[in-house]
C-alpha positions as CSV (number, residue, x, y, z in Angstrom):
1,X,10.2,-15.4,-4.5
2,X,11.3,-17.6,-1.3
3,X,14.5,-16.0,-1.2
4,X,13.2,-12.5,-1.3
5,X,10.4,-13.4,1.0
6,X,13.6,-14.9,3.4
7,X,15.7,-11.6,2.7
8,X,12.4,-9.6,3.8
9,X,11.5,-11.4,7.1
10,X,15.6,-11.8,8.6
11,X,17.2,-8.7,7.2
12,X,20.5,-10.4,6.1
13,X,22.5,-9.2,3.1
14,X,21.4,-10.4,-0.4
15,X,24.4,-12.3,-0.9
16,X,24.4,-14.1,2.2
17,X,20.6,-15.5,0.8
18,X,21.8,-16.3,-2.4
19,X,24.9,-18.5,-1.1
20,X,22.6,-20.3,1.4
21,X,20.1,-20.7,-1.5
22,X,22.6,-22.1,-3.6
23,X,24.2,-24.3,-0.5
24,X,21.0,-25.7,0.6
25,X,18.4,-25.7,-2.3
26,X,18.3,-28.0,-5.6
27,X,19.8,-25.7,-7.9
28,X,20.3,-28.0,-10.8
29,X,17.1,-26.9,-13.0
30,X,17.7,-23.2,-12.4
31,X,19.3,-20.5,-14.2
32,X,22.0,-19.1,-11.6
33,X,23.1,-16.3,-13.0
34,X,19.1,-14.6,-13.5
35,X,18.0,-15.8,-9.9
36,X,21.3,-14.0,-8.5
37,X,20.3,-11.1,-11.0
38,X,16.9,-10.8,-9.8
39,X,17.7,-10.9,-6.3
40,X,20.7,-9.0,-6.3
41,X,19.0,-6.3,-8.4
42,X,15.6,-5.9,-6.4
43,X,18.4,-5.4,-3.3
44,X,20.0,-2.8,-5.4
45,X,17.5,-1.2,-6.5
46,X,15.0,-1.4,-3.5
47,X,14.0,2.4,-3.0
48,X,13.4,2.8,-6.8
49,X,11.1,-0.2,-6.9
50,X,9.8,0.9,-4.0
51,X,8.9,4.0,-5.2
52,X,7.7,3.1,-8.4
53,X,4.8,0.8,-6.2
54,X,4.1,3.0,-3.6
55,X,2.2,5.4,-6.4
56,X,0.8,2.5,-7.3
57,X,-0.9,1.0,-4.0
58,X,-3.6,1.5,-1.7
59,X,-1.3,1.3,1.5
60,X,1.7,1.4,2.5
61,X,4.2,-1.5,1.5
62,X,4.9,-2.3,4.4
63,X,1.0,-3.0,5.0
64,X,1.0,-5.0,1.9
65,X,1.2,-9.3,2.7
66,X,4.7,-10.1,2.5
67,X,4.3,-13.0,0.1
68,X,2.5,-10.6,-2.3
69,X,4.9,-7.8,-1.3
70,X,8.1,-10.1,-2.9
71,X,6.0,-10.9,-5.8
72,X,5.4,-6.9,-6.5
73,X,9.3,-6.6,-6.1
74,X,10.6,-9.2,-8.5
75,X,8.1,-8.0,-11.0
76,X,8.9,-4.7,-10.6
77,X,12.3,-5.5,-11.2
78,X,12.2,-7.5,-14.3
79,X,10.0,-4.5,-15.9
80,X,12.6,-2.1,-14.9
81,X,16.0,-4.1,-15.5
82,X,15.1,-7.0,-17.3
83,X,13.6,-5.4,-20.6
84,X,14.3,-9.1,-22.2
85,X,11.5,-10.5,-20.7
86,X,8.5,-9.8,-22.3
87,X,5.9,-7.7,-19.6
88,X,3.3,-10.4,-19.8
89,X,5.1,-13.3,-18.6
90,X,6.5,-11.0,-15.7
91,X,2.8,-10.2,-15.0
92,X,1.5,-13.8,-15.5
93,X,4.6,-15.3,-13.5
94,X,4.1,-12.9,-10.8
95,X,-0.1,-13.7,-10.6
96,X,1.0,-17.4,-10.2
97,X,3.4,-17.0,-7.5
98,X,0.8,-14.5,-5.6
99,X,-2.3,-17.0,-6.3
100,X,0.2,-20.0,-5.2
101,X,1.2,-18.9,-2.0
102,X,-0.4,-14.9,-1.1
103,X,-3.6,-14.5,0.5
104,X,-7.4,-14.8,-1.1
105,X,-7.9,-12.2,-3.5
106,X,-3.7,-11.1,-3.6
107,X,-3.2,-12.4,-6.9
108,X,-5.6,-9.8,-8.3
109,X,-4.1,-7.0,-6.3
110,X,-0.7,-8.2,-7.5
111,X,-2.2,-7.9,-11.0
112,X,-3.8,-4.7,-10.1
113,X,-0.7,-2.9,-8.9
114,X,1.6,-5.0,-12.3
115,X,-0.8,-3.8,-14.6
116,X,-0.3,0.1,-14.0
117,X,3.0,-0.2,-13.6
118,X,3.3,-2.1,-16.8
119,X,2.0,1.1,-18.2
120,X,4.4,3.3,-17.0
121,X,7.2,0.9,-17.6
122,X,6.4,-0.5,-20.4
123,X,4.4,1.9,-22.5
124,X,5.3,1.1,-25.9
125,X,6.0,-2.4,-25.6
126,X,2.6,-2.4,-23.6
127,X,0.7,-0.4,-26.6
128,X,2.0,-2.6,-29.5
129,X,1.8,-6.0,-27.4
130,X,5.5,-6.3,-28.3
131,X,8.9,-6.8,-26.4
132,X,10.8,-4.0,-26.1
133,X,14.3,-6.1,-26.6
């Protein structure tokens, strides 16, 4: 969520994140290959995320807090691309980061938003409480 929060406030390619992420940060206790996955694939597929929120909120995103903003983007993400997580950790981890670090009340408009687009996204694993993968 840092890294995408950093990509949303400077404007710099992805990649340029993730290699000063990697230069900079502790990476020993993370999985590279899914943190350059998620980032890489929210910048990727931006405008399809995007779009699949924006029927979802009350405002525009670019009205919505930029902390809670990331979260709704990885999340979104995962649910898409990432049908080998199950949709309730997405949703849970995605809660935590926004009640961590968003503003009062974002974690529940985080959940909100998650929660419908769970439904779209996830309809049958949603229905039988099941991963899809």
């Amino acid at each position: 969520m840092q890294a995408l929060y950093q990509w949303q406030i400077n404007d710099q390619p992805m990649s340029r994140i993730v290699a000063q992420f990697e230069e900079e940060q502790d990476m020993s206790i993370v999985d590279r290959d899914y943190f350059e996955d998620l980032l890489l694939g929210v910048e990727k597929h931006l405008e399809e995320l995007d779009a699949g929120l924006a029927e979802r909120l009350d405002r525009p995103m670019e009205q919505v807090d930029m902390i809670e903003r990331a979260c709704l983007r990885l999340a979104a993400y995962e649910l898409k691309h990432r049908l080998d997580v199950p949709y309730q950790v997405i949703l849970n981890e995605a809660i935590d980061l926004a009640r961590d670090f968003g503003t009062q009340g974002g974690s529940g408009y985080v959940n909100g938003v998650l929660d419908q687009l769970a439904s779209a996204w996830r309809q049958a694993e949603k229905a039988t409480g099941k991963a899809a993968g």
